[in-house]
DRENPA-3360 file (N, C-alpha, C; in nm, 2 decimals, always signed):
BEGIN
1 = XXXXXXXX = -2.59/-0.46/-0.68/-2.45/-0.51/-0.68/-2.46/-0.65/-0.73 ~ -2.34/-0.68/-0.85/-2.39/-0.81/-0.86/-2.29/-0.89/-0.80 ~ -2.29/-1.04/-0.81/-2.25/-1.15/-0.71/-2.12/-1.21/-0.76 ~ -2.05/-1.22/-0.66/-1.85/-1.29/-0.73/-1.94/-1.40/-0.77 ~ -2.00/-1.47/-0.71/-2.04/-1.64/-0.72/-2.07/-1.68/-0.84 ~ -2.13/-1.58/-0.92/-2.17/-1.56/-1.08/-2.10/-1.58/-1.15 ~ -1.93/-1.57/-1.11/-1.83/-1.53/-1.21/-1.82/-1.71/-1.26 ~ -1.73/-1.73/-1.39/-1.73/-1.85/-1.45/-1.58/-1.92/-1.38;
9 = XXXXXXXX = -1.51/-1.81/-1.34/-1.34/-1.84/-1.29/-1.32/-1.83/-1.16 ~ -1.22/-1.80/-1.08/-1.18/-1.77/-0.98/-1.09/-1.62/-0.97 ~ -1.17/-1.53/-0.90/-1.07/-1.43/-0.97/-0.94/-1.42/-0.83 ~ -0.82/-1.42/-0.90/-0.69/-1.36/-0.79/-0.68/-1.26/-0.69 ~ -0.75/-1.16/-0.78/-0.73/-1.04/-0.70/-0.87/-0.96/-0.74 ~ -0.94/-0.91/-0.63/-1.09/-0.86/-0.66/-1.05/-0.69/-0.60 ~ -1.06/-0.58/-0.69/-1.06/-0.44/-0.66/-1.18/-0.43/-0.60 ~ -1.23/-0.41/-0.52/-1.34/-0.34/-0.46/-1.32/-0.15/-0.49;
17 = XXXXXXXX = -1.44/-0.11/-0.55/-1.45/+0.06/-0.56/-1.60/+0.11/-0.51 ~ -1.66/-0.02/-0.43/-1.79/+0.04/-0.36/-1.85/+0.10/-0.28 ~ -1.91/+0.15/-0.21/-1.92/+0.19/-0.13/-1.90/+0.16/+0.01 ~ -1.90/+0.25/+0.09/-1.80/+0.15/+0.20/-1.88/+0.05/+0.27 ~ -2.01/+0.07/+0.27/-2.10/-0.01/+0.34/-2.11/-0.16/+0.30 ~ -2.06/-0.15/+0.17/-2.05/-0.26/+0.05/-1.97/-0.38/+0.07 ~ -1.84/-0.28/+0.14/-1.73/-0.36/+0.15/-1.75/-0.47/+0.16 ~ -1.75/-0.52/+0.32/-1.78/-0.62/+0.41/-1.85/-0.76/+0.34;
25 = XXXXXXXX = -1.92/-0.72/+0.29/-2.01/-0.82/+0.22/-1.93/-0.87/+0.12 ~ -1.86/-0.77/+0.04/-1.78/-0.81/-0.13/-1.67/-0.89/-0.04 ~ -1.63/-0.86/+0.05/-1.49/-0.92/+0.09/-1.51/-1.09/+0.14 ~ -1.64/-1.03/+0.20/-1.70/-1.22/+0.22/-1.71/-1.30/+0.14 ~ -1.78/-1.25/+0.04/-1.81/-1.31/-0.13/-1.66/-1.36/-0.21 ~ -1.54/-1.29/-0.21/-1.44/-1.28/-0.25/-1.35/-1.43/-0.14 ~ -1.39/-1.40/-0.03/-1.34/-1.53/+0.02/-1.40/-1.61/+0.03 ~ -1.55/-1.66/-0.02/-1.60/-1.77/-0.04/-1.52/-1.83/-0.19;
33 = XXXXXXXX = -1.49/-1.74/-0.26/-1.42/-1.82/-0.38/-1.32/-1.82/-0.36 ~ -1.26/-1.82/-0.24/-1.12/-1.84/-0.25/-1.03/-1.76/-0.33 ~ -1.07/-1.67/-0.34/-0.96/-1.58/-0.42/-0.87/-1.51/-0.34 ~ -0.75/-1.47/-0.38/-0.61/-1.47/-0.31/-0.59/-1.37/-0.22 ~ -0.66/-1.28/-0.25/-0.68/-1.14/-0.19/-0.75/-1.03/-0.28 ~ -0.77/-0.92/-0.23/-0.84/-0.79/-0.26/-0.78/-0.67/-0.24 ~ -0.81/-0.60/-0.33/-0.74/-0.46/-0.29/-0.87/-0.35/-0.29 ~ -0.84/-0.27/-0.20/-1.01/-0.21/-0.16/-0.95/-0.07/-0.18;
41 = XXXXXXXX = -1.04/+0.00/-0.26/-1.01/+0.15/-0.31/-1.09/+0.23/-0.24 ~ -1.15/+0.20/-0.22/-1.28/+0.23/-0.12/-1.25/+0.31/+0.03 ~ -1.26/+0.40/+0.00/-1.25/+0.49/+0.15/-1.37/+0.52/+0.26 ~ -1.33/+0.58/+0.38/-1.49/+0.57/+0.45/-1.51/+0.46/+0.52 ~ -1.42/+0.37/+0.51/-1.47/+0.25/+0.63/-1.44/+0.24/+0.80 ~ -1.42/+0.37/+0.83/-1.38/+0.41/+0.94/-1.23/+0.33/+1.01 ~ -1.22/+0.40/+1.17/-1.15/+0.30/+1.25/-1.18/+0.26/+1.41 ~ -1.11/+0.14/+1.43/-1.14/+0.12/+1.56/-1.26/+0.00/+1.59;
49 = XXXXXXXX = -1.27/-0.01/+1.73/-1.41/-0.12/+1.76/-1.51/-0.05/+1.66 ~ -1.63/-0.16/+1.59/-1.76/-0.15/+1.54/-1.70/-0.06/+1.41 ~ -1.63/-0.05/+1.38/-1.57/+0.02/+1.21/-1.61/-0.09/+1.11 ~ -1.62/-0.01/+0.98/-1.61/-0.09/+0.88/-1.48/-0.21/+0.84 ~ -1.44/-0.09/+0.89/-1.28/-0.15/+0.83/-1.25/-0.30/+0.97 ~ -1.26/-0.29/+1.10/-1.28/-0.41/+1.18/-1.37/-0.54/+1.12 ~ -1.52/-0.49/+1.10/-1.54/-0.62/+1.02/-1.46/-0.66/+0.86 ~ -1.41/-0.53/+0.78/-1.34/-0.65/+0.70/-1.25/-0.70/+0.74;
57 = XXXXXXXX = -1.18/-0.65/+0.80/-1.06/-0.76/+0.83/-1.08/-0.87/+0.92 ~ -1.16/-0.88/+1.00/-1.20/-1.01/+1.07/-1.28/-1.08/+0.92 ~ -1.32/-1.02/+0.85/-1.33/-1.13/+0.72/-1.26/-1.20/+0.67 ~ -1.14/-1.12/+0.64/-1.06/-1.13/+0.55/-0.94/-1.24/+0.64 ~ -0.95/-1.28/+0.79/-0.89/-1.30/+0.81/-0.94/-1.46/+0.86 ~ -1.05/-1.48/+0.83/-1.12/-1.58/+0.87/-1.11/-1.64/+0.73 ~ -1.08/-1.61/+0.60/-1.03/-1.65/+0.50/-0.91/-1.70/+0.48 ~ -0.81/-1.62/+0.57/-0.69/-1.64/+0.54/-0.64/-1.54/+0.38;
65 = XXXXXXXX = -0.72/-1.43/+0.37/-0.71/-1.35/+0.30/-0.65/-1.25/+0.25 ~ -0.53/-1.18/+0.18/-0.48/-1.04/+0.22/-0.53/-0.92/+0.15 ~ -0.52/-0.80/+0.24/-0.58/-0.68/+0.17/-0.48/-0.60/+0.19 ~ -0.53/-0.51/+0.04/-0.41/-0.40/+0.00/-0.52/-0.26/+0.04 ~ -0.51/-0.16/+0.13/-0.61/-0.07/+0.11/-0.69/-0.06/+0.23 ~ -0.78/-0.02/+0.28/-0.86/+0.07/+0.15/-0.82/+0.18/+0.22 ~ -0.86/+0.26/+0.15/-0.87/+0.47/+0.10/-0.71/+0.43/+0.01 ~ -0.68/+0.43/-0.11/-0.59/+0.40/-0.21/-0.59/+0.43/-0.31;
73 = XXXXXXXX = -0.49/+0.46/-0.39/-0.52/+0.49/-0.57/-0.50/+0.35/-0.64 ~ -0.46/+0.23/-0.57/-0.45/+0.15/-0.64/-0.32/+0.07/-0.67 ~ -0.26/-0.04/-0.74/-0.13/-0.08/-0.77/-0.14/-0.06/-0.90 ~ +0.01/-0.07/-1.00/+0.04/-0.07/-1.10/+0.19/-0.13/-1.16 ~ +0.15/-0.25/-1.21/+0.27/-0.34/-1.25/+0.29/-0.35/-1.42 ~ +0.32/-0.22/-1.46/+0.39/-0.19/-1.61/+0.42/-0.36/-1.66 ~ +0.51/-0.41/-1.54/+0.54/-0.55/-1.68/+0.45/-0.64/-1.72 ~ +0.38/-0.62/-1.60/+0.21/-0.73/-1.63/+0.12/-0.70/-1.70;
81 = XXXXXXXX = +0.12/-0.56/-1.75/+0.01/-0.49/-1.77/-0.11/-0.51/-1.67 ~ -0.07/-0.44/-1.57/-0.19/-0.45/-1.48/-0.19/-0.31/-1.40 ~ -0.30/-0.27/-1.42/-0.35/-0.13/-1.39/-0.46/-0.11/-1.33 ~ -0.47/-0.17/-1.15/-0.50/-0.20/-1.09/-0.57/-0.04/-1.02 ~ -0.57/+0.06/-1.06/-0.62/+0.17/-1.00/-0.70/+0.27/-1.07 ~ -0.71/+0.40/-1.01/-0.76/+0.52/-1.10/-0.65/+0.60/-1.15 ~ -0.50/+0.59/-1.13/-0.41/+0.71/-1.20/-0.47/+0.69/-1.31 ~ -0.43/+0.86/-1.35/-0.45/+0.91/-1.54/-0.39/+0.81/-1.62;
89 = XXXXXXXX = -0.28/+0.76/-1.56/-0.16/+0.72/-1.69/-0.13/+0.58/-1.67 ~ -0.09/+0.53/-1.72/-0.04/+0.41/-1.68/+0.15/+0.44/-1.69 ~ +0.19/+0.39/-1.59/+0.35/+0.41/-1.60/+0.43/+0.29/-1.70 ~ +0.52/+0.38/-1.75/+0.62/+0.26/-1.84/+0.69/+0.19/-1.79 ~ +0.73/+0.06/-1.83/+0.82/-0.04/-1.70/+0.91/+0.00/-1.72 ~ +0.97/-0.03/-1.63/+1.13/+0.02/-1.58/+1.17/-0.09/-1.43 ~ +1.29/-0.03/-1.39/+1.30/-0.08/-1.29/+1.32/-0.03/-1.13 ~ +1.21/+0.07/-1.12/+1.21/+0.16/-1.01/+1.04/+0.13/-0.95;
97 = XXXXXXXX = +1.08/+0.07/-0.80/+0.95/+0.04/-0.74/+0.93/+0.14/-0.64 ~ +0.78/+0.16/-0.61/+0.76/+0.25/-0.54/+0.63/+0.26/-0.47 ~ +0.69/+0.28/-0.33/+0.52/+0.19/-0.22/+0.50/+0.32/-0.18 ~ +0.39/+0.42/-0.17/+0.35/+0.51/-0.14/+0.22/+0.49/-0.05 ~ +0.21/+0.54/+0.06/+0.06/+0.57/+0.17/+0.02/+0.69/+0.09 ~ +0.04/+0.75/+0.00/-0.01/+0.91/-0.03/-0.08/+0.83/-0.23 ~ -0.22/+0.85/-0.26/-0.24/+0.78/-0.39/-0.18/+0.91/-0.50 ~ -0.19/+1.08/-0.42/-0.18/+1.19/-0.47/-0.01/+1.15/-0.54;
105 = XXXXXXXX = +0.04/+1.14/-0.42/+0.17/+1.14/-0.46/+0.27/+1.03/-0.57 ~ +0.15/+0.92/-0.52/+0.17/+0.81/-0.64/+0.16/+0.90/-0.80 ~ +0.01/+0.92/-0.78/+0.01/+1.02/-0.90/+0.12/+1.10/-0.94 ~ +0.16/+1.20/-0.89/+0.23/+1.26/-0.95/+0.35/+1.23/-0.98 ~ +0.43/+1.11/-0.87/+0.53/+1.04/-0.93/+0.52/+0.99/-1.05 ~ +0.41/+0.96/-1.12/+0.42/+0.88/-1.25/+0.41/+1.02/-1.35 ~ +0.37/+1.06/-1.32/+0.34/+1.19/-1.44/+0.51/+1.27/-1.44 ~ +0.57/+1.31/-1.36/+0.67/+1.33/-1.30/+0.77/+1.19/-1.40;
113 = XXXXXXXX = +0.76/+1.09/-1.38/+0.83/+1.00/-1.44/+0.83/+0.98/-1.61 ~ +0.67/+1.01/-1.62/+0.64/+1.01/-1.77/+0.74/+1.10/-1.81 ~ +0.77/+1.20/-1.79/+0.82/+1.34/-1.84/+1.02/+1.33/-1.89 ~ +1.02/+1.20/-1.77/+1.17/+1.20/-1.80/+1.22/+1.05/-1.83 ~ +1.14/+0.98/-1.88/+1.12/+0.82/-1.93/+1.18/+0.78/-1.85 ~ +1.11/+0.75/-1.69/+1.14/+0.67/-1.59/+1.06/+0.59/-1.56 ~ +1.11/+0.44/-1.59/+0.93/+0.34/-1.57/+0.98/+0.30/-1.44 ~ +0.89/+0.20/-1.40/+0.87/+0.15/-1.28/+0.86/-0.01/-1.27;
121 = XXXXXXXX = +0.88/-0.09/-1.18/+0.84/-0.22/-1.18/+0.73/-0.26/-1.15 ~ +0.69/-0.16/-1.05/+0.56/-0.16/-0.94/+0.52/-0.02/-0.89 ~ +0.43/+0.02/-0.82/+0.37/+0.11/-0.79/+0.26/+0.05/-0.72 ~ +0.27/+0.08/-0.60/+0.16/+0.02/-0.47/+0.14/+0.13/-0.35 ~ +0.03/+0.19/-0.38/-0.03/+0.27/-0.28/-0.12/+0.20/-0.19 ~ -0.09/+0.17/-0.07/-0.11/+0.17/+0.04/-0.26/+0.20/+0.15 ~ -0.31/+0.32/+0.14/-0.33/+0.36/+0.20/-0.40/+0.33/+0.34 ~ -0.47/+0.29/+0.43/-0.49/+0.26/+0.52/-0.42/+0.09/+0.60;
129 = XXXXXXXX = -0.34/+0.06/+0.47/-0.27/-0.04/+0.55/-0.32/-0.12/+0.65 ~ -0.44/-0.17/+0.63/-0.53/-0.28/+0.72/-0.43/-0.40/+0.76 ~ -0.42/-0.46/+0.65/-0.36/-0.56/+0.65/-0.19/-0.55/+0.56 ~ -0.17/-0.59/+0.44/-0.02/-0.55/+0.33/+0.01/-0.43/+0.42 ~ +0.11/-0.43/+0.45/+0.14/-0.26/+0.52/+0.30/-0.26/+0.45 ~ +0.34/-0.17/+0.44/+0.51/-0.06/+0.35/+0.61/-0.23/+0.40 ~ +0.63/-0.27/+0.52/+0.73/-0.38/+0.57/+0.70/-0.48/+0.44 ~ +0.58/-0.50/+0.48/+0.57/-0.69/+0.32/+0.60/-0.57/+0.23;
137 = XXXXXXXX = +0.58/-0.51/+0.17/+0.57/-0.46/+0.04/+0.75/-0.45/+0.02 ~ +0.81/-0.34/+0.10/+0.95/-0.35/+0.07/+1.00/-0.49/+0.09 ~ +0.96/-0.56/+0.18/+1.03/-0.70/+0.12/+1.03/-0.79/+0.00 ~ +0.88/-0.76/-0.03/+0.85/-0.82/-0.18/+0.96/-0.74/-0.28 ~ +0.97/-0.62/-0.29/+1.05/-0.55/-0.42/+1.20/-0.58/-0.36 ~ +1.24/-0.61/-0.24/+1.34/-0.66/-0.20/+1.44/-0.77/-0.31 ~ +1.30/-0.87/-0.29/+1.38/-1.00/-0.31/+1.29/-1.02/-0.53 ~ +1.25/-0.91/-0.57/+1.22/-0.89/-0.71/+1.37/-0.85/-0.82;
145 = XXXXXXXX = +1.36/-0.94/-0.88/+1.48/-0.92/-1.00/+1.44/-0.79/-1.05 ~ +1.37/-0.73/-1.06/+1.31/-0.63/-1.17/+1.33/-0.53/-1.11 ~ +1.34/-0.48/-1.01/+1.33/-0.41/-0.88/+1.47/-0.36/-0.87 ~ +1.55/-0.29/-0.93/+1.70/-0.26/-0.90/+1.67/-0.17/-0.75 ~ +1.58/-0.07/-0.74/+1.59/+0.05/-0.64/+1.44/+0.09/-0.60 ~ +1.45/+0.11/-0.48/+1.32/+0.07/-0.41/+1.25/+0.27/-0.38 ~ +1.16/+0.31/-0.36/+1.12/+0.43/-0.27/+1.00/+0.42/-0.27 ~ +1.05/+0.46/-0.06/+0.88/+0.44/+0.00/+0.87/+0.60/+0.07;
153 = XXXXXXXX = +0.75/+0.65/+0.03/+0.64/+0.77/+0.07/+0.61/+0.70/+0.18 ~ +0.62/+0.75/+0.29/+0.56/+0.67/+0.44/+0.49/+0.85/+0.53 ~ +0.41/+0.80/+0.52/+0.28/+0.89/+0.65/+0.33/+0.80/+0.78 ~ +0.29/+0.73/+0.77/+0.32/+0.63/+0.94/+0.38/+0.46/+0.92 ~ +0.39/+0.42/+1.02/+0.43/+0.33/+1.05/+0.34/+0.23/+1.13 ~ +0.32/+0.08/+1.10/+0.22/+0.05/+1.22/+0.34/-0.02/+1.31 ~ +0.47/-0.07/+1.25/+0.53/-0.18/+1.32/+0.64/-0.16/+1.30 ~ +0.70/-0.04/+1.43/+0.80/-0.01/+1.38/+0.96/-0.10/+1.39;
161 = XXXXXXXX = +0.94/-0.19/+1.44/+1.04/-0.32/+1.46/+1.05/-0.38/+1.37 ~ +0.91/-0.42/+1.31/+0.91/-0.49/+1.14/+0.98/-0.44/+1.06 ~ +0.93/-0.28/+1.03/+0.99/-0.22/+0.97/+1.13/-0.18/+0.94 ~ +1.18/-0.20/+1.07/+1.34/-0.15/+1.08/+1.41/-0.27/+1.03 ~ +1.35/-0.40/+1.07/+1.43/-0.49/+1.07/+1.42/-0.53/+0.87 ~ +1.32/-0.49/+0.80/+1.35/-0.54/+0.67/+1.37/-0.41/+0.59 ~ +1.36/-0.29/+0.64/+1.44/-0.19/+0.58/+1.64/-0.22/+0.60 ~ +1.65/-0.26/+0.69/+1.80/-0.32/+0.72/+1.84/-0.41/+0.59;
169 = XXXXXXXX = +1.78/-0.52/+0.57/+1.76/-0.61/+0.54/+1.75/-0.58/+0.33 ~ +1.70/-0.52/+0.30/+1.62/-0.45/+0.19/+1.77/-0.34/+0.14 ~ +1.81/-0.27/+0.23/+1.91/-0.16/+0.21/+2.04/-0.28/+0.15 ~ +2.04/-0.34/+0.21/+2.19/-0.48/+0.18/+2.19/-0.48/+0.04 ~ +2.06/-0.49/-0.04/+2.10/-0.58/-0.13/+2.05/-0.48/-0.24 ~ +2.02/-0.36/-0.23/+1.93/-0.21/-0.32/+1.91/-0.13/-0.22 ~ +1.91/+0.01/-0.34/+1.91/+0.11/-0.28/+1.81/+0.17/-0.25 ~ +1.71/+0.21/-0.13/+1.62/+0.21/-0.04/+1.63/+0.33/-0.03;
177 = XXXXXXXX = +1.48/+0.47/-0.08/+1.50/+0.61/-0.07/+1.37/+0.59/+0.04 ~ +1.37/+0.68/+0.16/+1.26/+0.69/+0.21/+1.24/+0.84/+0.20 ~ +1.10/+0.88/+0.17/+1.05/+0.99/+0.20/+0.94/+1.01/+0.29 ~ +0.96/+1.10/+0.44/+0.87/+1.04/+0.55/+0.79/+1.20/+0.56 ~ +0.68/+1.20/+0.53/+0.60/+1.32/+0.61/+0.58/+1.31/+0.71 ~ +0.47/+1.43/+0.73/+0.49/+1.46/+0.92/+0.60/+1.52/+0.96 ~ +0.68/+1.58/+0.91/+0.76/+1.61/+1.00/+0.73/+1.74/+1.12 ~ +0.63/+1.83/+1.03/+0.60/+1.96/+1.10/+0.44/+1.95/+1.11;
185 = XXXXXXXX = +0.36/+1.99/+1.26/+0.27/+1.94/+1.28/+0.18/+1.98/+1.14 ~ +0.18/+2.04/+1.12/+0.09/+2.03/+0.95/+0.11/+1.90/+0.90 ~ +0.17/+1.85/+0.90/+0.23/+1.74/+0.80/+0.14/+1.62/+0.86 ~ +0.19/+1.61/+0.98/+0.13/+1.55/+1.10/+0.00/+1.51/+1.11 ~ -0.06/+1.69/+1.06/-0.16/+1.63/+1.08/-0.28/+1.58/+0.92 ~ -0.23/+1.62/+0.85/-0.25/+1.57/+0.69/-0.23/+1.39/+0.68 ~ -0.09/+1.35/+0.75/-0.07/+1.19/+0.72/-0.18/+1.10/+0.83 ~ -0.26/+1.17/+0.93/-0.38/+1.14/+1.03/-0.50/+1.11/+0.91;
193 = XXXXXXXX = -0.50/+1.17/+0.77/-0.61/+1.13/+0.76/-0.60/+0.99/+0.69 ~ -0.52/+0.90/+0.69/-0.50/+0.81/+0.62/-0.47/+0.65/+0.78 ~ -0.44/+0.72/+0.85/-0.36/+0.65/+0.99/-0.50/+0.66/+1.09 ~ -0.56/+0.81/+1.12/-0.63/+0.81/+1.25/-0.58/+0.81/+1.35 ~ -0.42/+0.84/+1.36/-0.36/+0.78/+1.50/-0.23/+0.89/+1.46 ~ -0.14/+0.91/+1.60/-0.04/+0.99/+1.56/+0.07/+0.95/+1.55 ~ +0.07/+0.83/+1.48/+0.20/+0.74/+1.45/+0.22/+0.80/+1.35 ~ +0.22/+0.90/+1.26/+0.30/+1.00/+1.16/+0.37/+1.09/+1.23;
201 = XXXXXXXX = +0.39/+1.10/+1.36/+0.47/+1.24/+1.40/+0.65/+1.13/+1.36 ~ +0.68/+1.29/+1.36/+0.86/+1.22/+1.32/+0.93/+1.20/+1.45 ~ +0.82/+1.21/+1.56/+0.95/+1.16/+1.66/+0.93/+1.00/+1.68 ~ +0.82/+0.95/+1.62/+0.85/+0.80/+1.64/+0.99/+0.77/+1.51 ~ +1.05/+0.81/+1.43/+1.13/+0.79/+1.37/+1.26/+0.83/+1.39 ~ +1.31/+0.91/+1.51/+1.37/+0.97/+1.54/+1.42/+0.89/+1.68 ~ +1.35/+0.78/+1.73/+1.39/+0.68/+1.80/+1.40/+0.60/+1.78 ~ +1.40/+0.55/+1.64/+1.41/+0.46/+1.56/+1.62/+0.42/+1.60;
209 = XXXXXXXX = +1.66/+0.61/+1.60/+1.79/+0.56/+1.63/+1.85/+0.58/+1.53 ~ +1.99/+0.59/+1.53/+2.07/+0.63/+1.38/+2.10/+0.54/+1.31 ~ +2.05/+0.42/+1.31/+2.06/+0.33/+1.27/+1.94/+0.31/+1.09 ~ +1.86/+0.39/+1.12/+1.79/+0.45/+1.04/+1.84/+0.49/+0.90 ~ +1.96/+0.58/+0.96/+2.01/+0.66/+0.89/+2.14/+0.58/+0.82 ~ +2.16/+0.48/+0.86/+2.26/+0.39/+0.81/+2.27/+0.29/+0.70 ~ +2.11/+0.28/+0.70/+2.04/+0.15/+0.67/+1.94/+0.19/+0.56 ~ +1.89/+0.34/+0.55/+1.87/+0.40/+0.44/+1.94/+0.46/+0.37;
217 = X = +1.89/+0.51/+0.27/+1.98/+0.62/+0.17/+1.96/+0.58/+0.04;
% end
């Protein structure tokens, strides 16, 4: 593996696609240069005390670092040209953003899009939501000029107060589609492999309150 320290610049954003034992170390390296954050594609870092995924985020947080990921397909910002993942395609810009926990589903959204010339502004899969979790993300395309209408693929939730409070917030000013799995324990138990936890069942959403239902659409 070779060394960020090597590089001649400072890079912004460092993809990690190593192995997960790897991580830990690249993420240290990546905050020794001060770079802004990382997005980790990289699956397999477990959860809980002594996980992979606990030491990087006690790295990343001793940096002052953010992470997008890991187990993810990646981001994708058509206007930047930045094609920050493994999808097939690259999506055409437009102005439809879309935060997805599912990278499959990312996928096929674009291919799906390609077919009926629907670009996108963004495209950010998620998946284990260490740190960036669906709340920052919908506020970022919130408050984005480019960004007319927002849809989030949601497996779980980690914060569901956060969440309510800037889907409220987010619905005001654009139109906010949620699509939530889990709803039937199959579902349930498919969005577990991204969470580890049974914060995808639909009855934590379902106390959320009709408020929910007011405040999306």
């Amino acid at each position: 593996m070779g060394s960020l320290e090597k590089l001649s610049f400072v890079p912004e954003l460092v993809v990690v696609t190593a192995p997960a034992r790897e991580v830990p170390d690249i993420i240290d390296q990546t905050g020794r240069r001060s770079s802004a954050g990382a997005l980790i594609v990289s699956a397999g870092l477990g959860h809980g005390p002594g996980s992979l995924q606990e030491a990087v985020t006690a790295v990343a947080r001793k940096y002052g670092m953010r992470l997008i990921g890991p187990n993810c397909l990646g981001i994708m910002m058509p206007g930047a040209s930045l094609d920050a993942s493994f999808a097939a395609h690259m999506p055409g810009a437009g102005n439809l953003a879309l935060i997805s926990q599912s990278g499959a589903i990312a996928a096929g959204m674009v291919d799906w899009a390609a077919q009926r010339g629907v670009g996108f502004s963004g495209i950010v899969t998620i998946g284990d939501q260490i740190d960036v979790d669906i709340a920052d993300l919908l506020d970022h395309f919130a408050m984005d000029h480019k960004s007319r209408a927002i849809v989030l693929y949601i497996e779980a939730i980690k914060d569901a107060r956060k969440f309510m409070s800037v889907a409220r917030a987010a619905a005001r000013v654009k139109p906010v589609v949620v699509v939530k799995s889990g709803r039937m324990a199959q579902g349930a138990k498919a969005a577990a492999t991204h969470t580890d936890a049974l914060a995808g069942a639909d009855a934590v959403f379902r106390r959320a309150g009709p408020s929910c239902s007011s405040a999306l659409r």
